[in-house]
C-alpha positions as CSV (number, residue, x, y, z in Angstrom):
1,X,-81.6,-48.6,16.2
2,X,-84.2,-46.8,14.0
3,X,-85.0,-48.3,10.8
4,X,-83.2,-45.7,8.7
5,X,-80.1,-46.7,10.6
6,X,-80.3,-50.2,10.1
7,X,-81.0,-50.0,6.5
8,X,-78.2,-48.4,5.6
9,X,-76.0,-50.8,8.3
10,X,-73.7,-52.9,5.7
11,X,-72.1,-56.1,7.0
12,X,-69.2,-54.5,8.3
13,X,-70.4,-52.6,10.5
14,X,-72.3,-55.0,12.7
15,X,-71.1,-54.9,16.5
16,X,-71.8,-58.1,19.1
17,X,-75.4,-58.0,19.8
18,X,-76.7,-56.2,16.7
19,X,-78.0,-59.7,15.4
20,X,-80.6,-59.1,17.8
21,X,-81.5,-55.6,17.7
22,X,-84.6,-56.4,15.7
23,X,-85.5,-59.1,16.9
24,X,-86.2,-56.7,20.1
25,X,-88.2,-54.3,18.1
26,X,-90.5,-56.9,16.7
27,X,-91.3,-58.1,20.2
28,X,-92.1,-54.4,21.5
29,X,-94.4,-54.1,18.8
30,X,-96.1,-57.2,19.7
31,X,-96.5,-56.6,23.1
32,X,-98.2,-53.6,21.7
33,X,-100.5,-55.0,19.8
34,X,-101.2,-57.7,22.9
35,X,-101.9,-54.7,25.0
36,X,-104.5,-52.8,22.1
37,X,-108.0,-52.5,23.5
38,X,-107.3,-53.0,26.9
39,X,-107.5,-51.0,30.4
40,X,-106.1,-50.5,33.3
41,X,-108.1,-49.8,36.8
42,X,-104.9,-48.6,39.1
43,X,-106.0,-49.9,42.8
44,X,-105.5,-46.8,45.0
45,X,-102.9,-47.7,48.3
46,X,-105.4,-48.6,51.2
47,X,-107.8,-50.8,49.4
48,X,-108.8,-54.3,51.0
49,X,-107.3,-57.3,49.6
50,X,-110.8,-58.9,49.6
51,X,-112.1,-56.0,47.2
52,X,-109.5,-56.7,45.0
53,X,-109.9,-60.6,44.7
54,X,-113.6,-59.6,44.6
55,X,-112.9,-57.3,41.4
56,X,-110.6,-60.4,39.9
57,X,-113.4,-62.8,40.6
58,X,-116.7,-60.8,39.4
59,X,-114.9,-59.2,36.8
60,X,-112.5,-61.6,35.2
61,X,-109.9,-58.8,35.5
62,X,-106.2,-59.4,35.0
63,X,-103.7,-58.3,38.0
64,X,-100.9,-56.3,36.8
65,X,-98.9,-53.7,38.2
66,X,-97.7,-50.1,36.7
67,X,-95.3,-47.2,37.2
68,X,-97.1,-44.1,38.5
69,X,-96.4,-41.4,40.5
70,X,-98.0,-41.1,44.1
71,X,-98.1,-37.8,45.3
72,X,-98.9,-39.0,49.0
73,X,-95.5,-39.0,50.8
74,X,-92.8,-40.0,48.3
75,X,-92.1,-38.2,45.0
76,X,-90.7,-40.8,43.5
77,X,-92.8,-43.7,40.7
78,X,-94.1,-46.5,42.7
79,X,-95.3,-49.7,42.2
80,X,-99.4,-50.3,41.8
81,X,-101.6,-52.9,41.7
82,X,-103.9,-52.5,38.5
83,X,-106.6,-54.6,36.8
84,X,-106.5,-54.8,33.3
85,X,-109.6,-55.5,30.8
86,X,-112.1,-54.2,27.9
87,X,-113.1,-50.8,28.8
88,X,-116.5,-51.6,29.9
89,X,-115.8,-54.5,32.5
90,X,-113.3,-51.6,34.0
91,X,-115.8,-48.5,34.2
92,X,-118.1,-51.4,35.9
93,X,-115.7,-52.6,38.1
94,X,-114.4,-48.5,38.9
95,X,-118.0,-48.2,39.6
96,X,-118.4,-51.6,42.1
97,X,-114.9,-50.1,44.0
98,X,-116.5,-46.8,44.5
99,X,-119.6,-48.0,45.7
100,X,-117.9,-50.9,48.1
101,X,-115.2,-48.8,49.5
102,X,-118.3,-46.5,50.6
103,X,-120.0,-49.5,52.1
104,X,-116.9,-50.3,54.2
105,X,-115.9,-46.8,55.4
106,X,-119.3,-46.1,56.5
107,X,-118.6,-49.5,59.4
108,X,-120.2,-52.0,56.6
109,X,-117.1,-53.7,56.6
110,X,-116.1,-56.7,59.3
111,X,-112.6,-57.9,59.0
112,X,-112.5,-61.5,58.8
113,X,-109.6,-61.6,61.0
114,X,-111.4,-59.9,63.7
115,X,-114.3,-61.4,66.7
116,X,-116.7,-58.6,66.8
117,X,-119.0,-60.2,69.4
């Protein structure tokens, strides 16, 4: 309901499940406010697991996911991981990614699940 609507609601006009109406808006707004100042680093499909608990651990990032369309394969919004923070811990943990998932596509990566010997 917008405000202007729900001013001018009188008593008889409330319907089953009105009573709450703003007690949803007032809870959007928070989550708003919760979410003000912070950023998300969306975690591209392919990236190691062990990059990302790295990010969580060096970073003190929070594990999230979001909407977003993926223009890969499917047309449709699909779920991604992202890691939220201030804006500075996320441009430094952009720049770690970039500069690890370099580090293991050029063979500097050993999986852990795998003998190399």
């Amino acid at each position: 309901m917008t405000e202007t609507a729900s001013k001018k609601q009188n008593d008889k006009d409330v319907y089953i499940g009105d009573e709450f109406s703003e007690e949803e808006d007032s809870q959007g707004e928070q989550e708003v406010n919760e979410l003000e100042g912070l950023y998300d680093l969306l975690i591209p499909p392919g990236v190691p697991e062990s990059l990302i608990v790295e990010l969580v651990d060096e970073f003190d990032l929070e594990p999230v996911t979001r909407l977003a369309n993926v223009d890969i394969v499917e047309v449709d919004p699909r779920e991604l991981m992202a890691l939220r923070g201030d804006l500075e811990i996320v441009n430094e943990a952009h720049d770690y990614m970039v500069k690890r998932m370099h580090e293991i596509t050029n063979g500097g990566y050993k999986s852990p699940w795998v003998d190399n010997d």
